[in-house]
N, C-alpha and C positions, 0 to 999 in steps of 0.2 A: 366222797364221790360214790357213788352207787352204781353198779355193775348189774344189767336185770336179763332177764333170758324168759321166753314168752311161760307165762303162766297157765297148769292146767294141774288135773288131779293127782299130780306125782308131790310126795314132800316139798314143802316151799322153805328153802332157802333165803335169807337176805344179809347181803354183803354190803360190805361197808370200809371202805379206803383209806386210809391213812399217808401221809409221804408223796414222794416223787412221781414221775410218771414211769420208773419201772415196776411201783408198786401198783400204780394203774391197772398197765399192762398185766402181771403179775396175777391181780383179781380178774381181767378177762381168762386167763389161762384157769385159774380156778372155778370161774361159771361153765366153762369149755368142760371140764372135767367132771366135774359134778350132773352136767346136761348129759355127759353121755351115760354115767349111771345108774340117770334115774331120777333127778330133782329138776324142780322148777324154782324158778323165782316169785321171790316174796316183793312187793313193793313196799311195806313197810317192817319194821320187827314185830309189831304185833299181829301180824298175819302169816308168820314164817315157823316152820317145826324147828329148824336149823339157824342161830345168829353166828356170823365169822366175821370179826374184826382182823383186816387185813393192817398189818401196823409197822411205823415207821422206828428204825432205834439211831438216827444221827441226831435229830436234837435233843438237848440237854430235859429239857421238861417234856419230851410227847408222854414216857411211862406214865404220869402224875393224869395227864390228860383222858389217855384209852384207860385207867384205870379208874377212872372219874365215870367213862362212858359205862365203863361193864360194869359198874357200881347199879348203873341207872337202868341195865339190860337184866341185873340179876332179881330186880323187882318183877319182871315180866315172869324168871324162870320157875320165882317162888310161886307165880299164883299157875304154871304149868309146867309143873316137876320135869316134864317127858320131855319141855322144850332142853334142847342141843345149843352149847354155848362153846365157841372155838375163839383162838386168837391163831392167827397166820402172821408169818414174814418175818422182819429183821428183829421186833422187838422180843418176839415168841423167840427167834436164837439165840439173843445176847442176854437175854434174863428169865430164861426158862425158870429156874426153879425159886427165887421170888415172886415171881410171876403167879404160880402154881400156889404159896404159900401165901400169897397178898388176896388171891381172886381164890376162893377155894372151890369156888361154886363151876367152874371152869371144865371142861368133857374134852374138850382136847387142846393141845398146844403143839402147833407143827410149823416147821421151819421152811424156807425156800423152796429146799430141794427134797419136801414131803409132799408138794400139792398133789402127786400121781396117787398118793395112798390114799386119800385124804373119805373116798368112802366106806373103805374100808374100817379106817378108823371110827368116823361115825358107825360103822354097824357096832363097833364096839364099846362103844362109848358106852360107862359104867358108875359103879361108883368112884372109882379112881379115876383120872384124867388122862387120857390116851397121850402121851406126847412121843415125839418123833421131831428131834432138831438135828438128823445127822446130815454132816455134810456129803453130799456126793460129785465127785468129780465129773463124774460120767454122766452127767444128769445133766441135760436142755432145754428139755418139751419140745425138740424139737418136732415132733410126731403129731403134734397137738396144735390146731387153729384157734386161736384166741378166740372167745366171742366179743368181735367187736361192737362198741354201739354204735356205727354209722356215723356218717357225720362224710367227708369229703376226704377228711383228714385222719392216718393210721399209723399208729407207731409198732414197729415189729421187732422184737427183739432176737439180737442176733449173735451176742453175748453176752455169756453171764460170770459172775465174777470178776474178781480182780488181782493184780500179781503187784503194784504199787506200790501197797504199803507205809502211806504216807501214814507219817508220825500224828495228825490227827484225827485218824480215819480208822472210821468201824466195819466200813464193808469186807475188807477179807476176811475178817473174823466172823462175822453174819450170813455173807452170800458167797463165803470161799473160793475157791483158787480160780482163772482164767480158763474158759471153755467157749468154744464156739460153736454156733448149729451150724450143721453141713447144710455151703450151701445150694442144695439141691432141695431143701427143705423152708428156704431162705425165700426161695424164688418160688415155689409152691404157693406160699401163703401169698408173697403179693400178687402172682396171677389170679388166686380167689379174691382179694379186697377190690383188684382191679374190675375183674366182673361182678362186684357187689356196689361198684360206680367210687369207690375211692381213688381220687386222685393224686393225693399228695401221700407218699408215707414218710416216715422216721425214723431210722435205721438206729436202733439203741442198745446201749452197752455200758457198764462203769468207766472204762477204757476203749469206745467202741472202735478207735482207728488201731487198736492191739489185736484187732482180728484176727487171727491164721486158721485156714482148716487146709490142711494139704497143702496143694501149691499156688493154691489161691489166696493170696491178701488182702485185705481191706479196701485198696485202690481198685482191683479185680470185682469184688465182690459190688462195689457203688458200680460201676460198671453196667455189670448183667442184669442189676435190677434197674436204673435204668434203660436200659432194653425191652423191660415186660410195658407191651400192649397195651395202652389205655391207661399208663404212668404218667404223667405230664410234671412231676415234683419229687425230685429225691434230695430229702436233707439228712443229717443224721447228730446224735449228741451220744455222750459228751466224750469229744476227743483229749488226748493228753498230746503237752506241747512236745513230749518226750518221743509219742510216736507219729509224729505228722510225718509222713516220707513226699520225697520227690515223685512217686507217682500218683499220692493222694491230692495232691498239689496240681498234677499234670489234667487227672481227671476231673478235678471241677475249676478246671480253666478250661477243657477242650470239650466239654458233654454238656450241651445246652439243658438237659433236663436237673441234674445237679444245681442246688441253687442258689447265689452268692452269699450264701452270711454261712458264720460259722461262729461257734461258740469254744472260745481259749482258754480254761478256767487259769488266773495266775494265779492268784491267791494271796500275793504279795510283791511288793516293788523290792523288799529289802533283800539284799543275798546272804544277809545274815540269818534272817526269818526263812527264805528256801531254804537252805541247806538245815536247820532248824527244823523245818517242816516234811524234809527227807524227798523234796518235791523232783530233783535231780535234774536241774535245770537253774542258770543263770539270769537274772535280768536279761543282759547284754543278750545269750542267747535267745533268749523271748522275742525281744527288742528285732533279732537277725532275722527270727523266725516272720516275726508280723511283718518287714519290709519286705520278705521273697512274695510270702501269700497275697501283698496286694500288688506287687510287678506283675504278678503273675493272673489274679482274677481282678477286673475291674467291676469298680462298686460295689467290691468285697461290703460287708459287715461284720462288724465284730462285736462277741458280747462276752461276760464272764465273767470266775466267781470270784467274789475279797475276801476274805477273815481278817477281821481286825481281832486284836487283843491275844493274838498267838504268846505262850509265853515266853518268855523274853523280848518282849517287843518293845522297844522304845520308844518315846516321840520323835528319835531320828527315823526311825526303822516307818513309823508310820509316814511320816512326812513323804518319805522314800516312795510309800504308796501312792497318795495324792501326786508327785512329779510323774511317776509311770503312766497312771491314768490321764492325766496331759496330754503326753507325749503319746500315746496310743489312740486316745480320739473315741473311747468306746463307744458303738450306739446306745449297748443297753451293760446292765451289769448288777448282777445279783450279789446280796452283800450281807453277811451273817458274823455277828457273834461270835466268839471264840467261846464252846462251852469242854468242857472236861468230859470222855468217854472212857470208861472202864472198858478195859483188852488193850485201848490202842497205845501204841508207843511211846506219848506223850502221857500218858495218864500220871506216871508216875512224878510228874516232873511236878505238877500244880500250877496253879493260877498265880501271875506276877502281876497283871494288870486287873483291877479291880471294876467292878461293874458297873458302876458309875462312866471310869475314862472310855469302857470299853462302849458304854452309848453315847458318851460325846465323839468318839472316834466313828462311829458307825455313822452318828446324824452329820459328820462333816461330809463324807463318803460320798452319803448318799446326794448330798445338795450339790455337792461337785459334780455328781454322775448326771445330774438333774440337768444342770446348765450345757454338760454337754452334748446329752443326749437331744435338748430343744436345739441348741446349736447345729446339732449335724442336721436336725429335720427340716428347721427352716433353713436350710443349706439347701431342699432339694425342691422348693419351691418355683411352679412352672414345668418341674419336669415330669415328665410321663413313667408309668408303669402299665405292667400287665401284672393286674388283681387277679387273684381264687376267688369266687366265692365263697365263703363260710356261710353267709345266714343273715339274719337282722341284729342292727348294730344292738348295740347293748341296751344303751338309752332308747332304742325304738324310734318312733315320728317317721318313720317311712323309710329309714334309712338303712341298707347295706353293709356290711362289714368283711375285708376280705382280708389277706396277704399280701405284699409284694413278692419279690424274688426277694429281698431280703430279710424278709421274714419282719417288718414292720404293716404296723396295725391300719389299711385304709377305709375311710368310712367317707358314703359316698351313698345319693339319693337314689332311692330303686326306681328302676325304668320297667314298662312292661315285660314278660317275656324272662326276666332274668331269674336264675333259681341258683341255688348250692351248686357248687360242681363248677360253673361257669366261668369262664375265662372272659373276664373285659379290659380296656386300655383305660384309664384315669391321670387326670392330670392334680399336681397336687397346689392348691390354690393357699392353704393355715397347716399350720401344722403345732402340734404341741410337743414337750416331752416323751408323750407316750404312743401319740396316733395322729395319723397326718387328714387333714380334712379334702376331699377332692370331690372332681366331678368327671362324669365320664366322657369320654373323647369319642 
């Protein structure tokens, strides 16, 4: 994904995304910083003084991948020595100096909690490779407005770090300990998105319902941004089932703008594989948790993440998985591989399940997830919503594409008059696995 900020005769820049949507995010905070001192965007690499690969280090092959890419970006450098070559984010912390030793051609390598430096660094940039991976605690951006690219829809991050620790998890080690932006800083930015016409934002975090900044929490803080003017959508990702409280529960049952789905990562059905996984939490407790959240919001949804092939996992242990997922009804559910990370806790233990089981375990997963997710959809056949607009549907032919409140995919025929931004009512006539087909009411 590509991050761009208006082009003129300042140094051009072009960034390049790798990872989740905090690395997204992440790279708008990086265009944001760099626009203020002095760069413009490049829209491709061969038109930019400065390349920054922003890059991911949770799965197992992405290094093999961005080092594929800068393989292909260091042809560019050789035929303009002066061109500026950087790698940013989790994969520049976790393997700094192979990194440095693999890419040698490389001017800088800066981690997380460098992007504030990061022109500096370029002014420096040398024969040796400027790098900067330390962690800081105290570090947010909160001070800093993303540049966002538009769109209807905004993600704002609102912590960073993580204090978890799960046994196969690389983010503490990469994006460091829990920290939150004050939120007076919080609520700034989405009164700017709000008067820039965004309507829906994304409150995001490793741990984002582990919120604390003073005496305001996580349930406080969905709150007040729902409250900012010309908000009409607060969701947020990715919660832990460890910190869901009774008033995060209370606020998007009672605050119409908060919006029914939520995302539960389990990770596993077995409580053999939890406690294994250091994830600090029971099935059964899971299980208590998901029955209050939908007493409590109706037409809840729920999505979330799997790992199959965790070591020591059984074909009980998996089994264990597929009953969960039954019993829980997911609409949607993200579902990965078990690969090996050096730092994390697990590392040392190695692989028990072999890669073959671990893709027949994944392709059962997913076909399970498949049946349920059409299951629930044409469940909801006949009934009404109130869509976002997003834009034109994917396939195009005239068609729409929006949200519901629960964050499933509606596609539905454009009528005069209607634009991004736009709130309509739809009713849902087909529905598939993935998006529900309707028409407007």
């Amino acid at each position: 994904m590509e991050t761009t900020i208006e082009t003129d005769e300042r140094p051009r820049v072009y960034l390049e995304t790798y990872g989740c949507q905090m690395n997204i995010t992440d790279s708008q905070l990086v265009a944001a910083v760099l626009s203020r001192a002095g760069f413009a965007s490049a829209a491709r690499p061969e038109d930019a003084d400065v390349i920054l690969l922003n890059t991911c280090a949770i799965r197992e092959h992405a290094e093999e991948r961005v080092l594929g890419r800068l393989s292909d970006l260091a042809r560019l450098k050789h035929r303009r020595p002066e061109l500026r070559l950087g790698l940013l984010g989790c994969m520049a912390q976790h393997n700094r100096a192979a990194l440095v030793e693999k890419a040698p051609y490389l001017d800088l390598v800066a981690g997380p909690d460098a992007y504030r430096r990061l022109p500096e660094m370029l002014g420096r940039a040398g024969f040796d490779a400027q790098v900067d991976v330390r962690l800081d605690r105290a570090e947010t951006y909160g001070d800093i407005s993303p540049a966002h690219d538009g769109g209807v829809r905004a993600y704002v991050t609102v912590m960073r770090g993580c204090d978890k620790f799960c046994a196969f998890c690389v983010v503490p080690y990469v994006r460091g300990r829990e920290r939150s932006v004050a939120p007076e800083d919080v609520l700034r930015e989405v009164r700017e998105l709000a008067a820039r016409g965004v309507r829906e934002v994304v409150l995001l975090g490793q741990t984002v319902n582990a919120y604390r900044f003073g005496d305001v929490d996580f349930a406080a803080l969905l709150r007040r941004v729902a409250a900012v003017e010309g908000i009409e959508r607060v969701r947020f990702t990715s919660p832990h089932p460890s910190d869901v409280s009774d008033a995060m529960i209370e606020a998007m049952a009672t605050e119409p703008r908060i919006q029914p789905y939520l995302h539960l990562p389990v990770q596993s059905g077995s409580n053999r594989v939890l406690a294994a996984m250091e994830r600090g939490y029971t099935v059964e407790r899971y299980l208590e948790l998901v029955a209050r959240l939908r007493r409590a919001i109706p037409g809840l949804a729920l999505s979330t993440d799997i790992i199959v092939g965790f070591h020591g996992e059984a074909e009980r242990d998996f089994e264990e998985t597929l009953a969960l997922m039954r019993a829980v009804g997911y609409d949607q559910a993200f579902t990965f591989k078990y690969s090996l990370r050096e730092h994390t806790r697990a590392f040392k233990l190695g692989d028990t399940v072999s890669e073959e089981e671990k893709s027949r375990r994944l392709a059962e997963v997913i076909a399970l997830q498949e049946s349920i997710s059409l299951e629930r959809n044409r469940a909801l056949l006949g009934e009404r919503f109130a869509v976002l607009i997003e834009g034109p549907a994917r396939r195009g032919n005239g068609m729409l594409a929006g949200k519901t409140p629960q964050f499933k995919t509606a596609i539905f025929a454009s009528a005069r008059g209607l634009a991004p931004g736009d709130t309509v009512t739809v009713r849902v006539d087909d529905a598939t696995a993935h998006s529900l087909a309707c028409s407007l009411v």
